[in-house]
C-alpha positions in Angstrom: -13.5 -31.6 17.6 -11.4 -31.3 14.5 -7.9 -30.4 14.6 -5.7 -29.4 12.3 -2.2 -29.7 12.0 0.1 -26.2 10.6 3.3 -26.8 9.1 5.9 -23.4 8.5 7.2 -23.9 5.2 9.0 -21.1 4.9 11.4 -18.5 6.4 9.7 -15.6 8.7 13.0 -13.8 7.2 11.3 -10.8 5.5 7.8 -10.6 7.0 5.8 -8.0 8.6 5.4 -8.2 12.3 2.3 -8.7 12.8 2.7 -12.3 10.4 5.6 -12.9 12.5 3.6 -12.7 15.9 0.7 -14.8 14.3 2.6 -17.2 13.1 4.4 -17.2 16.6 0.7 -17.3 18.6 0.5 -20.6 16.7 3.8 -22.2 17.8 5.4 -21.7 14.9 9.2 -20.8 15.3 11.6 -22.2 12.1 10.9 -23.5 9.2 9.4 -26.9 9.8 8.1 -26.7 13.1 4.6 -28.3 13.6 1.6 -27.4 15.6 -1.5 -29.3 16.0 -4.3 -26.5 16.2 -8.4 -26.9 16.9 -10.4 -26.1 13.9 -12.5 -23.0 14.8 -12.7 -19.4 13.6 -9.9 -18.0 15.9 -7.2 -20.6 14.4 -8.7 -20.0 10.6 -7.8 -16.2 11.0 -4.8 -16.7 12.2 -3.8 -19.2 9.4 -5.5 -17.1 7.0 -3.1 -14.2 7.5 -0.3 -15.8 6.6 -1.3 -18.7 4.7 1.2 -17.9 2.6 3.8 -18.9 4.7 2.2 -22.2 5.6 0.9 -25.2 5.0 -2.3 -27.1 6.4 -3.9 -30.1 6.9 -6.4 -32.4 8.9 -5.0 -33.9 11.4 
């Protein structure tokens, strides 16, 4: 199965809760944190959300 690997790129300083939480179901903390993720719906959602906050790539 593919995986893909999330990268916080920026601060969580500023965004709304429920980004916050998302970004924390992933395992995303500080700025620069990793987390290898399985590519299926579930983990496109929640990267979706806040996408903006993020960056992504195959891993």
């Amino acid at each position: 199965m593919a995986q893909l690997k999330v990268t916080l790129v920026k601060s969580l300083i500023g965004a709304k809760k429920d980004q916050i939480a998302t970004a924390q179901s992933l395992g995303l903390r500080k700025v620069g944190d990793v987390s290898v993720q399985p590519e299926n719906a579930a983990t496109s959602g929640k990267v979706a959300k806040i996408i903006h906050l993020v960056e992504v790539s195959k891993a």
